[in-house]
PASEBA-1860 file (N, C-alpha, C; in nm, 3 decimals):
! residues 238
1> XXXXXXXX> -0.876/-1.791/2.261/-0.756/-1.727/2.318/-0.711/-1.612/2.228 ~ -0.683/-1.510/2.275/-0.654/-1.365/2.240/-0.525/-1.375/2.189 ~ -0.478/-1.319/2.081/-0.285/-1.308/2.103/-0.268/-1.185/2.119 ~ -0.158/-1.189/2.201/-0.065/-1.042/2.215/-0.093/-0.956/2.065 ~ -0.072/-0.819/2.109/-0.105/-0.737/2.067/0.017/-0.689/1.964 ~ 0.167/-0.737/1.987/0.280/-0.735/1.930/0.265/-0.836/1.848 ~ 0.223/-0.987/1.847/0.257/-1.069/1.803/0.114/-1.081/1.704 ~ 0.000/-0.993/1.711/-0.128/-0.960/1.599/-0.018/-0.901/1.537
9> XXXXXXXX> 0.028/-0.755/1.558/0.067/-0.668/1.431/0.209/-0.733/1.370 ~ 0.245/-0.807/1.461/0.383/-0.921/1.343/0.339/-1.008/1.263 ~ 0.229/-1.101/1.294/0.162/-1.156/1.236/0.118/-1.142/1.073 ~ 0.048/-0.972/1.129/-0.057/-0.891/0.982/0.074/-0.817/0.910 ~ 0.237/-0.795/0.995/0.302/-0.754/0.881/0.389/-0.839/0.807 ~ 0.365/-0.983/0.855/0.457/-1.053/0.775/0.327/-1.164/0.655 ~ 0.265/-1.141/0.671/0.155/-1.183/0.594/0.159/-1.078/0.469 ~ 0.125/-0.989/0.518/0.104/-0.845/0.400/0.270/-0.843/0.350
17> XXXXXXXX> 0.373/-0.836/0.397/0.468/-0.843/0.334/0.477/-0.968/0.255 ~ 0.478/-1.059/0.271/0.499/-1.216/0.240/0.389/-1.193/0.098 ~ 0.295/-1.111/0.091/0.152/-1.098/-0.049/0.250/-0.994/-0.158 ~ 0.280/-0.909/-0.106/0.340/-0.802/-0.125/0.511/-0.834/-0.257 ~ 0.577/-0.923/-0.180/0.661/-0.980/-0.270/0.634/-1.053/-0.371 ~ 0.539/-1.162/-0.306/0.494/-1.285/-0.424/0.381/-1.235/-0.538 ~ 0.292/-1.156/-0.508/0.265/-1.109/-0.639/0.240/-0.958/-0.657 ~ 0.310/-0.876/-0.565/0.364/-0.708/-0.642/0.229/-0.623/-0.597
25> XXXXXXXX> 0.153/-0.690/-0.502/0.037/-0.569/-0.479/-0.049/-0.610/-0.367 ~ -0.116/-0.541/-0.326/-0.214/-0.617/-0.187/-0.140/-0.588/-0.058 ~ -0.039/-0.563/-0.067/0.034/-0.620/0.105/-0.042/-0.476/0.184 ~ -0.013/-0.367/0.123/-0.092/-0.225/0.225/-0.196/-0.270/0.260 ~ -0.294/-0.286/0.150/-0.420/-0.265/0.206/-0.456/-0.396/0.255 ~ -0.379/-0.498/0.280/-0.444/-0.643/0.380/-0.364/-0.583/0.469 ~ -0.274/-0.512/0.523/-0.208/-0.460/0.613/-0.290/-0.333/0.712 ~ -0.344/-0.297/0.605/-0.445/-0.161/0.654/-0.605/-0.206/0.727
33> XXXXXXXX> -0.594/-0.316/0.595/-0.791/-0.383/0.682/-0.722/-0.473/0.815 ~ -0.635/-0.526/0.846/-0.622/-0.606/0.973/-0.575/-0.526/1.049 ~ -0.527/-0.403/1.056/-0.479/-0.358/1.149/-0.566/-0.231/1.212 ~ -0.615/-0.159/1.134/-0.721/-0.027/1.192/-0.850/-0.128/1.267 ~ -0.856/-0.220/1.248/-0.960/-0.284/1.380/-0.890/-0.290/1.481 ~ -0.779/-0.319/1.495/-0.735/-0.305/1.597/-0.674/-0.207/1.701 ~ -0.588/-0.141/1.570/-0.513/0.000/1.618/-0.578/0.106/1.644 ~ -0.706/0.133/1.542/-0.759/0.264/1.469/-0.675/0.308/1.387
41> XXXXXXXX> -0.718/0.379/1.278/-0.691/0.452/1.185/-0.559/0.503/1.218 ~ -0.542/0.603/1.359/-0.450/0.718/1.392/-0.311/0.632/1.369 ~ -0.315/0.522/1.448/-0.192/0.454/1.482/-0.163/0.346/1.364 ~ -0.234/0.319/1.276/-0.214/0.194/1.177/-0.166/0.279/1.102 ~ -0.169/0.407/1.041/-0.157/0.419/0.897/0.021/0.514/0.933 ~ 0.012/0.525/1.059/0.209/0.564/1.091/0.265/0.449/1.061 ~ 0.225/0.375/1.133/0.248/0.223/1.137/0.296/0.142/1.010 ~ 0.185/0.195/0.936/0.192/0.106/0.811/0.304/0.176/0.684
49> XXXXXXXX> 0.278/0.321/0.713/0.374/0.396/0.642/0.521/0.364/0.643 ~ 0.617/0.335/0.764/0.710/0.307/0.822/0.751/0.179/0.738 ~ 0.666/0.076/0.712/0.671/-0.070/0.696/0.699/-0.057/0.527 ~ 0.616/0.023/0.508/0.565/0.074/0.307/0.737/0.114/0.300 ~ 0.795/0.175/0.373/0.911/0.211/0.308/1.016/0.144/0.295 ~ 1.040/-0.002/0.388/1.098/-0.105/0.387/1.071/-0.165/0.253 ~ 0.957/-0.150/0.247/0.906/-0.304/0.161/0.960/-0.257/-0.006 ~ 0.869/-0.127/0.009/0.888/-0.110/-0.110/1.010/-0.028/-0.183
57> XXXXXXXX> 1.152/-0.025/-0.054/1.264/0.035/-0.109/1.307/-0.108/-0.194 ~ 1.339/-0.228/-0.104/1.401/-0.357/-0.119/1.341/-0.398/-0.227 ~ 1.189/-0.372/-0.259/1.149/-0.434/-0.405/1.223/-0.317/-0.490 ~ 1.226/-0.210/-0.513/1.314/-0.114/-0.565/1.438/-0.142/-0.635 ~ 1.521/-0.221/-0.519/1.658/-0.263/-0.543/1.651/-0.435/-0.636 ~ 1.590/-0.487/-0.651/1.531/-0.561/-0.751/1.520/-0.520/-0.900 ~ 1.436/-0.436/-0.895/1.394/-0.370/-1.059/1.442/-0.252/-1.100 ~ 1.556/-0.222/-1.004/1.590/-0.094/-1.067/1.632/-0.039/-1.193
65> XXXXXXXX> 1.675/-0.128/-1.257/1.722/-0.168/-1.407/1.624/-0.108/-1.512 ~ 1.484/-0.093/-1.454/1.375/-0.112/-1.574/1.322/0.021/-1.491 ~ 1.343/0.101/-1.410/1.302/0.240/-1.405/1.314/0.341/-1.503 ~ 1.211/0.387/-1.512/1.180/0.489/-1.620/1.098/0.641/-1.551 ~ 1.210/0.741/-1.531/1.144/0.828/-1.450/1.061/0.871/-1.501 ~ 1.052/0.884/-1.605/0.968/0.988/-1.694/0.829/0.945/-1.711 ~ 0.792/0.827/-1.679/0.633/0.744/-1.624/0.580/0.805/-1.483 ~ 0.669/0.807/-1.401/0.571/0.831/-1.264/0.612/0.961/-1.238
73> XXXXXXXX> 0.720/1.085/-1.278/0.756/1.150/-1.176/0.619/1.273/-1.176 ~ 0.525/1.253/-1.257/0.413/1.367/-1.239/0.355/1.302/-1.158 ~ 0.285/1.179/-1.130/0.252/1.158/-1.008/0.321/1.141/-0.867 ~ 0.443/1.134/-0.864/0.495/1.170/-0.728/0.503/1.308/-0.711 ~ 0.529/1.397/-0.783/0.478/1.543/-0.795/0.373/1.635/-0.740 ~ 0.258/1.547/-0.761/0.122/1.547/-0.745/0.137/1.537/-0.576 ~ 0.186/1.447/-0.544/0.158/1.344/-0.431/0.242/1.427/-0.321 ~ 0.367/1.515/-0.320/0.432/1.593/-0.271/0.292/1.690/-0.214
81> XXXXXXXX> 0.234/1.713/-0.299/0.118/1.846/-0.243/0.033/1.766/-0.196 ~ -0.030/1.676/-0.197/-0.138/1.615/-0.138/-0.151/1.505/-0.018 ~ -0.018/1.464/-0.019/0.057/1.364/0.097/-0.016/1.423/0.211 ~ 0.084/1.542/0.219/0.049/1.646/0.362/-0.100/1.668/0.440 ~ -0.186/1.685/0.315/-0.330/1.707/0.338/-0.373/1.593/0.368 ~ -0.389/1.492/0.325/-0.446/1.374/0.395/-0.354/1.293/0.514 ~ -0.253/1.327/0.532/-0.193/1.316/0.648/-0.257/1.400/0.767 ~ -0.289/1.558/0.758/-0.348/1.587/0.840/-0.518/1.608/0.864
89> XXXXXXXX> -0.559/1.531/0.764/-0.700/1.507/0.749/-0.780/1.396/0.865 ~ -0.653/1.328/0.900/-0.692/1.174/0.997/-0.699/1.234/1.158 ~ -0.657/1.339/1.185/-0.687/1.420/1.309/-0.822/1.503/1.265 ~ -0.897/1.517/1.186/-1.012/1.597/1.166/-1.169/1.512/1.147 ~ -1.093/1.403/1.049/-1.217/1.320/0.978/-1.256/1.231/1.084 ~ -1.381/1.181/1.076/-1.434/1.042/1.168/-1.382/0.955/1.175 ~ -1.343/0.871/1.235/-1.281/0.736/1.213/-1.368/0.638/1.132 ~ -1.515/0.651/1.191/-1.598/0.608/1.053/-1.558/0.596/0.953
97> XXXXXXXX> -1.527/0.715/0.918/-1.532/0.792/0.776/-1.432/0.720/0.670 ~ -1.315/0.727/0.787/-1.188/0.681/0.728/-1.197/0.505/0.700 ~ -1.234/0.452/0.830/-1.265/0.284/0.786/-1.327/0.299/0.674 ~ -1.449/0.336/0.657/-1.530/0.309/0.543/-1.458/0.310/0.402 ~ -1.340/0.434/0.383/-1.330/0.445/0.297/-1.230/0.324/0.224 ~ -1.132/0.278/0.363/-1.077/0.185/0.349/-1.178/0.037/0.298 ~ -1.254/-0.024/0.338/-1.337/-0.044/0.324/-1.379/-0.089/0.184 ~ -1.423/0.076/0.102/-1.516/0.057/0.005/-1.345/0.038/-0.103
105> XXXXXXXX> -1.249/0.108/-0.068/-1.123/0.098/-0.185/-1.104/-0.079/-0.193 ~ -1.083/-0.130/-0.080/-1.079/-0.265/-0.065/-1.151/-0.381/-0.161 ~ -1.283/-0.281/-0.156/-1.394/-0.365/-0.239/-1.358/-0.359/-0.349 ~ -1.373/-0.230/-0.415/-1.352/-0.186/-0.544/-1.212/-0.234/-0.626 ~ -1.131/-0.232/-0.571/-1.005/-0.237/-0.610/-1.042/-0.444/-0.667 ~ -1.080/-0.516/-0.547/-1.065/-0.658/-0.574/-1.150/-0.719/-0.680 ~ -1.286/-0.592/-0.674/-1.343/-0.666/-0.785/-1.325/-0.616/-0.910 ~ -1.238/-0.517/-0.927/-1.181/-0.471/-1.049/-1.062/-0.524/-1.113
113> XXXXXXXX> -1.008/-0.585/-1.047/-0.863/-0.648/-1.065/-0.931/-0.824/-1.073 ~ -1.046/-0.890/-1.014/-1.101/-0.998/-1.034/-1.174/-1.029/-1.181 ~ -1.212/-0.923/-1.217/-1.347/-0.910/-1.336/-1.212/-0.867/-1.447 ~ -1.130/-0.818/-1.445/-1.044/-0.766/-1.517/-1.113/-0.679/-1.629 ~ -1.155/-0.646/-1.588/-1.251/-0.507/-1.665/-1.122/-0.413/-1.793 ~ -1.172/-0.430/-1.927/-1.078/-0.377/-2.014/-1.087/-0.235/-1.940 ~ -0.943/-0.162/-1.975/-0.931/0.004/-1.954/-0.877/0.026/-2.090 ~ -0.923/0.148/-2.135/-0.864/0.242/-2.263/-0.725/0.294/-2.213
121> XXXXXXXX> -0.669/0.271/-2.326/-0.472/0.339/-2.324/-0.508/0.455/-2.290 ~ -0.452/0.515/-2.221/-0.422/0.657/-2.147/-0.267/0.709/-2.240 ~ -0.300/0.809/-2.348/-0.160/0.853/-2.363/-0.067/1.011/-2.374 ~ -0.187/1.061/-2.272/-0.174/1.188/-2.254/-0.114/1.186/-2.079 ~ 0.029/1.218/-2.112/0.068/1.200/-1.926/0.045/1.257/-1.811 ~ -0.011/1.377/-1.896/-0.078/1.480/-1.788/-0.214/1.407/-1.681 ~ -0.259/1.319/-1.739/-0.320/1.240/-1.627/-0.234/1.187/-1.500 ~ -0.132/1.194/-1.512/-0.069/1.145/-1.405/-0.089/1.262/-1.276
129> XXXXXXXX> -0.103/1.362/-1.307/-0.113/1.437/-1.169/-0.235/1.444/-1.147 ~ -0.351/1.438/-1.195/-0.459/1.376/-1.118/-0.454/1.231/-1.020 ~ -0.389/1.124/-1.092/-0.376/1.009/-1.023/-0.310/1.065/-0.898 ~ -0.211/1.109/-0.897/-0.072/1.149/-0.848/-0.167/1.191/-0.744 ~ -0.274/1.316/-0.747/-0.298/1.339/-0.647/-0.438/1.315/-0.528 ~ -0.489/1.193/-0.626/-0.601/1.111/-0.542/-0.539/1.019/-0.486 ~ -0.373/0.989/-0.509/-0.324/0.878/-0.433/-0.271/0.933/-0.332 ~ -0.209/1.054/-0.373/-0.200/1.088/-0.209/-0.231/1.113/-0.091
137> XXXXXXXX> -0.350/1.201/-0.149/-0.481/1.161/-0.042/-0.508/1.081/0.042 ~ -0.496/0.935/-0.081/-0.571/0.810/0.012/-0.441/0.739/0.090 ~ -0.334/0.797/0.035/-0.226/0.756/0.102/-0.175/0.804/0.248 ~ -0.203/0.983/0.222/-0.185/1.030/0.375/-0.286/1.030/0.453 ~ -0.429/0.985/0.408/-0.527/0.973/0.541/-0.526/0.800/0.579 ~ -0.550/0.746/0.534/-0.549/0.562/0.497/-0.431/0.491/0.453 ~ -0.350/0.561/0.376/-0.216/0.448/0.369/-0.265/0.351/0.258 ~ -0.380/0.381/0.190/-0.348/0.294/0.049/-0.374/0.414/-0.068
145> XXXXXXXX> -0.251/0.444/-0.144/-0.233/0.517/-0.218/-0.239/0.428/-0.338 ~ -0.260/0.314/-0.376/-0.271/0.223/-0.510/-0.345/0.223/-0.557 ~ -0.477/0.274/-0.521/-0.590/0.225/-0.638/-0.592/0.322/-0.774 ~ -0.584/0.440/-0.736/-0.586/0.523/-0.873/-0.449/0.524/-0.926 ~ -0.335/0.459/-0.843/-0.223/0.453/-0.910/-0.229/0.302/-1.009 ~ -0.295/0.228/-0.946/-0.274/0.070/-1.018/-0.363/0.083/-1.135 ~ -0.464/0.170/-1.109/-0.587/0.190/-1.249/-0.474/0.267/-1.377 ~ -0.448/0.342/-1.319/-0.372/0.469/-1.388/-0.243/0.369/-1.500
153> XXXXXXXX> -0.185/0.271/-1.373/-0.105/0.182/-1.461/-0.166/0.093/-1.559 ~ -0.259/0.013/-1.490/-0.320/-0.048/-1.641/-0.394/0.016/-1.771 ~ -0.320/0.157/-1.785/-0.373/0.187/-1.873/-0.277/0.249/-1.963 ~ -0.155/0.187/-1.922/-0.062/0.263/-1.983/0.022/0.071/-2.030 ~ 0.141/0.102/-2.139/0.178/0.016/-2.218/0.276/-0.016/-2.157 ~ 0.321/-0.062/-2.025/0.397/-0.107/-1.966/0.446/-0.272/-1.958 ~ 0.572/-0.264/-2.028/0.595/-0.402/-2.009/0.631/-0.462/-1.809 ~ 0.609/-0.615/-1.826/0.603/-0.646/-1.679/0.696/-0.603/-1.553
161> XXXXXXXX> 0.818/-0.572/-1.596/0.932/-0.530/-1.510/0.972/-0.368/-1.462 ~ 0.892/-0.313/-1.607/0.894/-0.201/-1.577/0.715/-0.131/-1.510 ~ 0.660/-0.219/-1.560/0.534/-0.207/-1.471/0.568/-0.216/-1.293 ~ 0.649/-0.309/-1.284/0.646/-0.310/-1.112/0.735/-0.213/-1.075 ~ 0.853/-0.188/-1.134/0.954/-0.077/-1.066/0.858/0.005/-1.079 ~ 0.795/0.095/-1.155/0.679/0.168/-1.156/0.605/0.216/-1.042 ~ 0.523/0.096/-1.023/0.439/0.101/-0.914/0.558/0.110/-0.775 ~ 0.618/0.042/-0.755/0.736/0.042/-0.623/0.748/0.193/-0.626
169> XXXXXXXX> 0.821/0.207/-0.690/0.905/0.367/-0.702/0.768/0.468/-0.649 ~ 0.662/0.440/-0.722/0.545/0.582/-0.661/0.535/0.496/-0.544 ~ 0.491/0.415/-0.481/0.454/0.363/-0.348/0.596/0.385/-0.235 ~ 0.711/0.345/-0.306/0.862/0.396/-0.183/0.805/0.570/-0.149 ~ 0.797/0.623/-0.283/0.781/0.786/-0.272/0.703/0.840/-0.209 ~ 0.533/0.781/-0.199/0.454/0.807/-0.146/0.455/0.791/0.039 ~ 0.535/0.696/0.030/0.525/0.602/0.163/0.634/0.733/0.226 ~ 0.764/0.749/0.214/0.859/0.830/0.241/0.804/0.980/0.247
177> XXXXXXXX> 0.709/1.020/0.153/0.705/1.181/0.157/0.589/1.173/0.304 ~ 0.477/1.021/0.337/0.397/1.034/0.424/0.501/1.015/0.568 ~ 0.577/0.971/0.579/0.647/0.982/0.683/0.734/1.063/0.720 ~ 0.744/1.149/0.670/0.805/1.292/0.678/0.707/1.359/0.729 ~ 0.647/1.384/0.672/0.469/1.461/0.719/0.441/1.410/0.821 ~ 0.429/1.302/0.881/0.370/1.280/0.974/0.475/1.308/1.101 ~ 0.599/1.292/1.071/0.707/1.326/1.174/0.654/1.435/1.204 ~ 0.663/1.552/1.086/0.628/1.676/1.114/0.521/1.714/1.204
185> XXXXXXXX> 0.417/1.626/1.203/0.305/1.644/1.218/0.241/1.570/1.352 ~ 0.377/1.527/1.380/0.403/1.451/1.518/0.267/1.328/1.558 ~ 0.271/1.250/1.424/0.197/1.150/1.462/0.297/0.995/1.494 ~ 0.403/0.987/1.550/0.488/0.906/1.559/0.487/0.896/1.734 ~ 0.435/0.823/1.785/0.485/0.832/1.902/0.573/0.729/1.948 ~ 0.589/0.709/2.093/0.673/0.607/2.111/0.620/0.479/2.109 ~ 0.521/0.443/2.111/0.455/0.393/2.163/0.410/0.293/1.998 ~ 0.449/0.354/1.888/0.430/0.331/1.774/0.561/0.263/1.710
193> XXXXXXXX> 0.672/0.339/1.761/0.762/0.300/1.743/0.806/0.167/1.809 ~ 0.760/0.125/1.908/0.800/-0.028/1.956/0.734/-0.104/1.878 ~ 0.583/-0.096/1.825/0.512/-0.158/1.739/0.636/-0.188/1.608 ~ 0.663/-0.064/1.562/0.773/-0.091/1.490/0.899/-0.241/1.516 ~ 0.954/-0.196/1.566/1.023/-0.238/1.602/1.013/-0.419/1.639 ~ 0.897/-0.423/1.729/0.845/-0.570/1.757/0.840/-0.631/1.615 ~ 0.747/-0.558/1.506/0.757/-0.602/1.432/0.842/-0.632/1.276 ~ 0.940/-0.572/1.287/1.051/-0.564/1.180/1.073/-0.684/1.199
201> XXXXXXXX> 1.128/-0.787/1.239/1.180/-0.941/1.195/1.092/-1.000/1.146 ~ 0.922/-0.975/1.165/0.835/-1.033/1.076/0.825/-0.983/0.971 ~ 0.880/-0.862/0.902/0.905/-0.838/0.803/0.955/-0.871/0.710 ~ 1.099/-0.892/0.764/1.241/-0.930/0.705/1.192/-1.094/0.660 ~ 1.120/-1.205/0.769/1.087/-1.312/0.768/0.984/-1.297/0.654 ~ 0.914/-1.175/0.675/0.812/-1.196/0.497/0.883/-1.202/0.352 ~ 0.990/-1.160/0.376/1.049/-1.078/0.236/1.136/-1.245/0.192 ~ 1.180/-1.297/0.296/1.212/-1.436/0.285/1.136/-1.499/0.219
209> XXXXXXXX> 1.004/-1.507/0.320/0.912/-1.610/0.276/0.835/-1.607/0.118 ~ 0.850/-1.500/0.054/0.804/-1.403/0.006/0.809/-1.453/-0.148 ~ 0.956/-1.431/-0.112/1.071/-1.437/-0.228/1.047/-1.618/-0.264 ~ 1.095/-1.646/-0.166/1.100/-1.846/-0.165/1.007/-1.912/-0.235 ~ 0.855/-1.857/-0.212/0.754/-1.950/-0.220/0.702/-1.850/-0.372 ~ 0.805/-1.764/-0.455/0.810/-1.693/-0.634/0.851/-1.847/-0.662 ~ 0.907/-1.921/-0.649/0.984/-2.050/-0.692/0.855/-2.159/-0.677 ~ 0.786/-2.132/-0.582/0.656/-2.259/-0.590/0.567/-2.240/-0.613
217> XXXXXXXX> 0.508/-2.162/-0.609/0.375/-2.119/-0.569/0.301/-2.081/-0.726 ~ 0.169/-2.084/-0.813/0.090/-2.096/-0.897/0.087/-1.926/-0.922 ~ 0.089/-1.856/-0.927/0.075/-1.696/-0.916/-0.030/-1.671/-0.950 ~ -0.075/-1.715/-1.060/-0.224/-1.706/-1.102/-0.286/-1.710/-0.976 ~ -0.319/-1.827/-0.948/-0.390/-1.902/-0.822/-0.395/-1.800/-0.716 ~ -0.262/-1.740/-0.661/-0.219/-1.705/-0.568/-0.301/-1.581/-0.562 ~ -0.305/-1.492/-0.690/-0.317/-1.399/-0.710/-0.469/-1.366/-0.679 ~ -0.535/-1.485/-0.732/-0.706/-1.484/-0.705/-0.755/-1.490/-0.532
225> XXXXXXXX> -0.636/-1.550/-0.501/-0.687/-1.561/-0.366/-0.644/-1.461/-0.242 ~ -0.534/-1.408/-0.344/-0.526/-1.251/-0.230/-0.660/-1.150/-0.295 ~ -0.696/-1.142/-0.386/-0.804/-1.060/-0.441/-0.913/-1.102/-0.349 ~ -0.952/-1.215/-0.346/-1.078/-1.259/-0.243/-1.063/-1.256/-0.053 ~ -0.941/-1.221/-0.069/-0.884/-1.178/0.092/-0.903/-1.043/0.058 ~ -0.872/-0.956/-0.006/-0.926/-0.812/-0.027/-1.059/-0.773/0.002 ~ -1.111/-0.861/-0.052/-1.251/-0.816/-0.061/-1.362/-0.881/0.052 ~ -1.304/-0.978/0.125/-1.308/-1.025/0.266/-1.280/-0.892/0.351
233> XXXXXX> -1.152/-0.869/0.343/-1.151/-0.741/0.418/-1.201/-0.627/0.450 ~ -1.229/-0.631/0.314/-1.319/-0.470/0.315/-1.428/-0.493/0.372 ~ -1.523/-0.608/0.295/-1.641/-0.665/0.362/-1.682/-0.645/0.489 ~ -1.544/-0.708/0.584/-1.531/-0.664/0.702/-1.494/-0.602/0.804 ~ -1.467/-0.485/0.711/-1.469/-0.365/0.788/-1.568/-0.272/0.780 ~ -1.660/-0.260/0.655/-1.763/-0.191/0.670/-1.889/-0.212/0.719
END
């Protein structure tokens, strides 16, 4: 038996939200591999953009305490110029092209974060607008702008609280400058917007569930097994 097509993308956004709270990473891109099978590319990554800015304002208002502009603002900088371009890259490129890439980030990302592969301190900040602007890229064509941002972070001396406002703050920014662009760029239709909409209470119900099960749940554990759902995903999409 098939499910509704509203009640798939509530489903994949209260799941990815619900990953997203409980351990600070994963929710896009399990949001991005379950949904471009279904949607395509064009319509998932408006989709998903819209959702990115919920999620990751409200984690925002959490850690705001431990923001430190002076860490990310060269890569949101970066990401201002490059947003745009891979926003309008998803009307040009293959859809192939674009799964795949989703895809191979999926892979890469899970088994790099699984193997925990040492990285060298980065302490020249001017790397940040390189990161800054391969994330935007992957952010305005695909909607996962984290991988060269999450590499970029583990390589810097971030304690845990200010590590996540960190990452939030470039992902709210990224997510917000791609939905501007795409307004512009009139990839919003209506038709996207009820998707929206259907699915916002599975949202709100993730951020619940999210939050609740920080109080039970093994994180370690948790954490290994959204990594192996990553890499499931990608698996199966390419």
């Amino acid at each position: 038996m098939t499910l509704p097509l509203w009640l798939q993308i509530g489903l994949t956004i209260f799941l990815a939200t619900t990953i997203l709270r409980l351990v600070g990473f994963g929710g896009g891109m399990i949001g991005m591999a379950m949904l471009v099978p279904v949607l395509g590319t064009i319509t998932a990554s408006p989709l998903m953009s819209l959702f990115g800015v919920i999620n990751t304002g409200l984690a925002i208002t959490q850690f705001r305490r431990n923001l430190t502009l002076q860490d990310v603002w060269r890569i949101v900088a970066a990401m201002v110029i490059t947003i745009p371009i891979g926003v309008l890259s998803i009307n040009y490129l293959p859809e192939s092209l674009l799964r795949g890439s989703i895809g191979v980030a999926c892979i890469l990302f899970a088994c790099y974060r699984g193997v925990k592969l040492p990285l060298p301190t980065v302490e020249n900040a001017r790397w940040g607008y390189l990161v800054g602007m391969l994330g935007g890229l992957m952010g305005g064509s695909v909607n996962i702008p984290g991988v060269p941002v999450i590499l970029y972070a583990e390589t810097q001396d971030w304690e845990i609280d200010r590590y996540r406002i960190n990452l939030f703050t470039v992902f709210f920014s990224s997510s917000t400058i791609a939905l501007i662009s795409r307004l512009i760029a009139g990839q919003y239709t209506g038709q996207i917007v009820i998707y929206w909409l259907q699915a916002l209470p599975f949202l709100m119900a993730g951020q619940v569930v999210g939050y609740t099960l920080t109080h039970y749940v093994n994180r370690d554990l948790f954490r290994k097994l959204v990594l192996l759902l990553i890499f499931m995903m990608g698996v199966r999409i390419l």
